[in-house]
Backbone atoms as SQL, in Angstrom:
CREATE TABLE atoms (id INTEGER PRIMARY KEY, chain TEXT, resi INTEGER, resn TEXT, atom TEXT, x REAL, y REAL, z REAL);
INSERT INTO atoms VALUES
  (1, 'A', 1, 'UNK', 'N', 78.176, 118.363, 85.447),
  (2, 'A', 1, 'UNK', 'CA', 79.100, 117.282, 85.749),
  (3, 'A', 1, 'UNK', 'C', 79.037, 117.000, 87.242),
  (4, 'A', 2, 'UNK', 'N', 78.808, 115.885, 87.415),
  (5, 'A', 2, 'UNK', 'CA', 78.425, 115.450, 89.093),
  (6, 'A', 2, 'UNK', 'C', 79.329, 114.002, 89.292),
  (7, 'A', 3, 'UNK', 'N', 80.923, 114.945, 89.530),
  (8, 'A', 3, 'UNK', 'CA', 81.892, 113.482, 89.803),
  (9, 'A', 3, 'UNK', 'C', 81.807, 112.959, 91.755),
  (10, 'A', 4, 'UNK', 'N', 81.546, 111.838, 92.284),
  (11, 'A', 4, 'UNK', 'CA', 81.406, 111.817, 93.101),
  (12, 'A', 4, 'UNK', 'C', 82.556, 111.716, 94.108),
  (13, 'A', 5, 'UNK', 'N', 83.388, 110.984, 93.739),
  (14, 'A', 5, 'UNK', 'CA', 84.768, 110.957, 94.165),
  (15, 'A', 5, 'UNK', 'C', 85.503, 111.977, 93.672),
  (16, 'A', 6, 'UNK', 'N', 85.844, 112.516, 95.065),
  (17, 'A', 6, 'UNK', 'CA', 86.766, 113.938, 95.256),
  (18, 'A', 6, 'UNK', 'C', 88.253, 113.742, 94.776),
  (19, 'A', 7, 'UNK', 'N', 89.117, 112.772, 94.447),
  (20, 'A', 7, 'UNK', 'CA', 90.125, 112.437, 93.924),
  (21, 'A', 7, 'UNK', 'C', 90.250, 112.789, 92.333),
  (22, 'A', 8, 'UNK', 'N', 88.597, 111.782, 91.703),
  (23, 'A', 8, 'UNK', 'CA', 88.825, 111.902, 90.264),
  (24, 'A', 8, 'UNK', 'C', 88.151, 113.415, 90.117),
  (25, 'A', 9, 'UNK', 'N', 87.386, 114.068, 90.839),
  (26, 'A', 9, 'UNK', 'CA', 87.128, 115.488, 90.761),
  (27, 'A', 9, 'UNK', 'C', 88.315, 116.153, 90.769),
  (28, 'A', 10, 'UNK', 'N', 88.980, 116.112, 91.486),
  (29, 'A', 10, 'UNK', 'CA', 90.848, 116.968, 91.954),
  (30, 'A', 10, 'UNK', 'C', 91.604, 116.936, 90.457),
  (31, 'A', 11, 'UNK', 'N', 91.474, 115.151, 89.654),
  (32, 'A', 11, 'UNK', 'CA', 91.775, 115.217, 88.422),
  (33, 'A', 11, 'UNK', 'C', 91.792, 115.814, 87.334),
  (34, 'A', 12, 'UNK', 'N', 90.690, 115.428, 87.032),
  (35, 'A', 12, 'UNK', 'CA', 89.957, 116.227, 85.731),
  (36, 'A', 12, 'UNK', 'C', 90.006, 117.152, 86.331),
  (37, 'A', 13, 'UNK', 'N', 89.889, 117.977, 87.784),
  (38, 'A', 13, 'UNK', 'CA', 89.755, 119.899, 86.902),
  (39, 'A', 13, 'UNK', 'C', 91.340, 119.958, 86.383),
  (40, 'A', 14, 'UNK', 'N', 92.380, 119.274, 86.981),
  (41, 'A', 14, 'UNK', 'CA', 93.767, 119.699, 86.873),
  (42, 'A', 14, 'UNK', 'C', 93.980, 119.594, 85.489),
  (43, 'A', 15, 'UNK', 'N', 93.159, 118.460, 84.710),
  (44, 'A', 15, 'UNK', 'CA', 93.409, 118.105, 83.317),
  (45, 'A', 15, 'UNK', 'C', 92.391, 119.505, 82.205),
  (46, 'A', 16, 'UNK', 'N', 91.769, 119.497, 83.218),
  (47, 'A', 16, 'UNK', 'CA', 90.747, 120.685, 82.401),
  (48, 'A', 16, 'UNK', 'C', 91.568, 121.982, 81.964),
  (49, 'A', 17, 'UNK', 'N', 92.063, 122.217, 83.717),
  (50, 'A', 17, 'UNK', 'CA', 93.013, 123.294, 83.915),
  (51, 'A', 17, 'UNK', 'C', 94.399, 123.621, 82.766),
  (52, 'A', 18, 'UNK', 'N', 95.080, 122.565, 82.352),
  (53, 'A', 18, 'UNK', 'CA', 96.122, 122.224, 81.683),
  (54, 'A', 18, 'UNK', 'C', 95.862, 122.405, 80.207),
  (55, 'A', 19, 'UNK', 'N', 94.037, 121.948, 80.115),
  (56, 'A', 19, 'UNK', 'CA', 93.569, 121.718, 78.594),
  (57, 'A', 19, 'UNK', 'C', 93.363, 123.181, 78.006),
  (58, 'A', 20, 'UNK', 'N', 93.163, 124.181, 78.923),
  (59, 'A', 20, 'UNK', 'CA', 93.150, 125.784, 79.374),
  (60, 'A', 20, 'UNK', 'C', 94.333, 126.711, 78.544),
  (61, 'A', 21, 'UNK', 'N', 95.492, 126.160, 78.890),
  (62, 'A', 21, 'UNK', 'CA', 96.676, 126.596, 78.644),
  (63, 'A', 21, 'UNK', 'C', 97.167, 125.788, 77.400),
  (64, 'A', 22, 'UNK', 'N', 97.323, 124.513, 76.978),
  (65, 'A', 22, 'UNK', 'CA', 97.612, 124.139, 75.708),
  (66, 'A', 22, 'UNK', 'C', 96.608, 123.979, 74.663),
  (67, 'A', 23, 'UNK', 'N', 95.281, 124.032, 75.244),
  (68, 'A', 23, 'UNK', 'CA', 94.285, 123.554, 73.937),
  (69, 'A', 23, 'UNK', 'C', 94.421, 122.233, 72.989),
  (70, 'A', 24, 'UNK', 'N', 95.433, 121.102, 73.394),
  (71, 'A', 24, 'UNK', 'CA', 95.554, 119.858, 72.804),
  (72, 'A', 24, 'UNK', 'C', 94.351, 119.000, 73.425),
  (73, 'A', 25, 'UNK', 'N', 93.143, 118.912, 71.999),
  (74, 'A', 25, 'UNK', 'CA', 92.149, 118.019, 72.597),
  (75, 'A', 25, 'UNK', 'C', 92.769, 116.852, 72.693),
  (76, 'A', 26, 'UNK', 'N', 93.453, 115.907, 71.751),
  (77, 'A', 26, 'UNK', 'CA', 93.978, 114.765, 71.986),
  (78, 'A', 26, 'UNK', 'C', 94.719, 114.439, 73.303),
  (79, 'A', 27, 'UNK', 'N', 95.539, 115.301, 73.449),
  (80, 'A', 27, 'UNK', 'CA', 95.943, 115.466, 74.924),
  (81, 'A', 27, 'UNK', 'C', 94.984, 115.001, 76.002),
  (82, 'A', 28, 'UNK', 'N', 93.854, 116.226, 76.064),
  (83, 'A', 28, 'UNK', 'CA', 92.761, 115.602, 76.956),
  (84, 'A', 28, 'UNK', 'C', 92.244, 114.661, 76.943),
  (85, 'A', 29, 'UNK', 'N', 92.094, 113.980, 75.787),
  (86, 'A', 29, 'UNK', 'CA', 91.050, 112.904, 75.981),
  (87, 'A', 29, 'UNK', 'C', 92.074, 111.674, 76.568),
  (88, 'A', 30, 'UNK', 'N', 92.836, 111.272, 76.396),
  (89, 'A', 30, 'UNK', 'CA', 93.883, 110.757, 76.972),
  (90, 'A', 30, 'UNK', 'C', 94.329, 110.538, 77.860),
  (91, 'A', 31, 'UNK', 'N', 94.315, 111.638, 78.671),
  (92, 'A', 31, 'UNK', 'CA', 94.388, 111.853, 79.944),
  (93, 'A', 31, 'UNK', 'C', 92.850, 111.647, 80.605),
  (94, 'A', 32, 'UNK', 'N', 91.874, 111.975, 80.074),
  (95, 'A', 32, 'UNK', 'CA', 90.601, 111.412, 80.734),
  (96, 'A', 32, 'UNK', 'C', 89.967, 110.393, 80.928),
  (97, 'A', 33, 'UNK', 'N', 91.262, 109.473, 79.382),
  (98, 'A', 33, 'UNK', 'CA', 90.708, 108.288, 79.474),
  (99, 'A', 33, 'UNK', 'C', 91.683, 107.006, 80.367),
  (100, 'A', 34, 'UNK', 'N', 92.509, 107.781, 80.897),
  (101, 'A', 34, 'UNK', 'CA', 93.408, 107.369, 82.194),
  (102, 'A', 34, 'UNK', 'C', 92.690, 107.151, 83.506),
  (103, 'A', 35, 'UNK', 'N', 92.068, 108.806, 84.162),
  (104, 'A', 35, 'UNK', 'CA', 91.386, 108.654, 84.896),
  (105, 'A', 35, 'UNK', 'C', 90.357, 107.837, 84.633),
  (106, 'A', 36, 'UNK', 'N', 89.538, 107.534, 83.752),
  (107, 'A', 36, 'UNK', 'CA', 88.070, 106.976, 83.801),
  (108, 'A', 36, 'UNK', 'C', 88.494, 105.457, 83.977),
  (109, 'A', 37, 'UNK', 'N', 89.516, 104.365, 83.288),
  (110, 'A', 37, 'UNK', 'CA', 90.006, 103.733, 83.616),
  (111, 'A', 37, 'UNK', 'C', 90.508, 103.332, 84.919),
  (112, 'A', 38, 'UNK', 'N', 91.144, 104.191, 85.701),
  (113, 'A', 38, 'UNK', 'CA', 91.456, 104.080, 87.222),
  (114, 'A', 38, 'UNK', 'C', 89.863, 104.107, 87.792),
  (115, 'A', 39, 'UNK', 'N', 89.019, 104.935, 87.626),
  (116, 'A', 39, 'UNK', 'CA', 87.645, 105.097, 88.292),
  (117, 'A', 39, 'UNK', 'C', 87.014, 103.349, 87.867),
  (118, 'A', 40, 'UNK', 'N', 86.908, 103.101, 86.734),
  (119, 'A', 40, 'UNK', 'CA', 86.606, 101.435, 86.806),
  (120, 'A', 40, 'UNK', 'C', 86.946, 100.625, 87.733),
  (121, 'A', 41, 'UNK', 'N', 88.813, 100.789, 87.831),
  (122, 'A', 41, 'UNK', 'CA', 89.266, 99.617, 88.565),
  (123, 'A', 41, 'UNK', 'C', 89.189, 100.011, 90.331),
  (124, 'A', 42, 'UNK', 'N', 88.649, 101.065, 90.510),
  (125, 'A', 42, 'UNK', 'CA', 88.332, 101.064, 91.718),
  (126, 'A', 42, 'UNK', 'C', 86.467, 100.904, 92.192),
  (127, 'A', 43, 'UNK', 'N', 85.418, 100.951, 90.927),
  (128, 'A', 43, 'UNK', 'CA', 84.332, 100.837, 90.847),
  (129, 'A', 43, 'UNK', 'C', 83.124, 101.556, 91.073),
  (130, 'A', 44, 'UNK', 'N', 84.098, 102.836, 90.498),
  (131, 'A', 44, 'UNK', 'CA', 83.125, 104.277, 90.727),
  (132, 'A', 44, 'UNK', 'C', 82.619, 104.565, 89.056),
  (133, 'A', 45, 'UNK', 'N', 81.595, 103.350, 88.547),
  (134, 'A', 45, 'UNK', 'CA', 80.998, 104.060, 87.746),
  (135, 'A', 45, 'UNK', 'C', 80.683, 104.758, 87.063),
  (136, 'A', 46, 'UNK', 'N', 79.933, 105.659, 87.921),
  (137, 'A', 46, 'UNK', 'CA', 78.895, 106.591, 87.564),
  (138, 'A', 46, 'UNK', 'C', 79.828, 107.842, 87.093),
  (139, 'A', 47, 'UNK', 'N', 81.293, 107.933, 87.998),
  (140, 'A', 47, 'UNK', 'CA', 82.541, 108.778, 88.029),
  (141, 'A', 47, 'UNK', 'C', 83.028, 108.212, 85.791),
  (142, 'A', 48, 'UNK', 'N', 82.894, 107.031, 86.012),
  (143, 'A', 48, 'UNK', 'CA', 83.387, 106.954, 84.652),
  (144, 'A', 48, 'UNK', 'C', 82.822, 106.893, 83.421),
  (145, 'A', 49, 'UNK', 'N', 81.007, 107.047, 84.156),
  (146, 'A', 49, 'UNK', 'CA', 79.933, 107.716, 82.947),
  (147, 'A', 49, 'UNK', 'C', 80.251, 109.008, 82.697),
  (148, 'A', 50, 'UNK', 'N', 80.881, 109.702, 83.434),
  (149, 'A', 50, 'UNK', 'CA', 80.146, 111.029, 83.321),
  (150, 'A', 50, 'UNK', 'C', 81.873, 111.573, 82.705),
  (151, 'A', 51, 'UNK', 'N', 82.812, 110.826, 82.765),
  (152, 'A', 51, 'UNK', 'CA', 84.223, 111.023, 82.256),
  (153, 'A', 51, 'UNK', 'C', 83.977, 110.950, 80.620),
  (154, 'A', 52, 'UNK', 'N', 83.225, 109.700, 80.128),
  (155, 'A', 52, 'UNK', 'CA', 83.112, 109.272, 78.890),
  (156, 'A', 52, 'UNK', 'C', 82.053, 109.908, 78.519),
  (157, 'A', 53, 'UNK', 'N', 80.959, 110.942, 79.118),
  (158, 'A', 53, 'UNK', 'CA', 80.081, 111.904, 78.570),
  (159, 'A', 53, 'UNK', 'C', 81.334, 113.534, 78.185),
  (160, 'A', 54, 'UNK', 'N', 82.327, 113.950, 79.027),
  (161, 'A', 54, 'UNK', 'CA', 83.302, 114.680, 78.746),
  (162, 'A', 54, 'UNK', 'C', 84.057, 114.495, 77.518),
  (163, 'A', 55, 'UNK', 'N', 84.538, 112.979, 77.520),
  (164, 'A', 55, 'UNK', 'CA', 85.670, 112.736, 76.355),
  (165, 'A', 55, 'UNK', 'C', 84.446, 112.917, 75.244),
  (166, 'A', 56, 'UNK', 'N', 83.123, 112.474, 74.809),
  (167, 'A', 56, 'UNK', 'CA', 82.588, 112.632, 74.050),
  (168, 'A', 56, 'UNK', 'C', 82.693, 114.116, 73.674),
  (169, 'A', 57, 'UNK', 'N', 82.518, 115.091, 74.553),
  (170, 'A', 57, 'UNK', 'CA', 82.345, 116.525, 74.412),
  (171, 'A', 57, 'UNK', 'C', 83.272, 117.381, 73.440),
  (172, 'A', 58, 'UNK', 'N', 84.792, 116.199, 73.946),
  (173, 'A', 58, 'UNK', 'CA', 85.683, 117.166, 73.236),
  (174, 'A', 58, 'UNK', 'C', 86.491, 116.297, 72.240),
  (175, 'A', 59, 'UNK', 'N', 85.725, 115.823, 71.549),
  (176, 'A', 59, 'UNK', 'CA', 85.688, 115.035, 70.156),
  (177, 'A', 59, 'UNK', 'C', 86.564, 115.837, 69.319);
């Protein structure tokens, strides 16, 4: 995973971190698909390829 922006990096681990302790995939994806959304409207891409290669992961 190669997020380039240190913000949506700070994110997702916190969401990772959280996904750690409750194990609600729906939860996560939800929340990832928050951030990847914010990463659009600011136009970091590649940050929201690699979000929607994650949410795929945890199907």
């Amino acid at each position: 995973m190669q997020l380039t922006n240190p913000i949506v990096r700070m994110r997702v681990k916190q969401v990772l971190f959280d996904f750690d302790f409750d194990g609600n995939s729906v939860k996560l994806r939800q929340q990832l698909a928050g951030i990847r959304s914010a990463a659009i409207r600011r136009g970091d891409f590649s940050d929201a390829q690699q979000i929607l290669k994650m949410m795929r992961f945890f199907r």
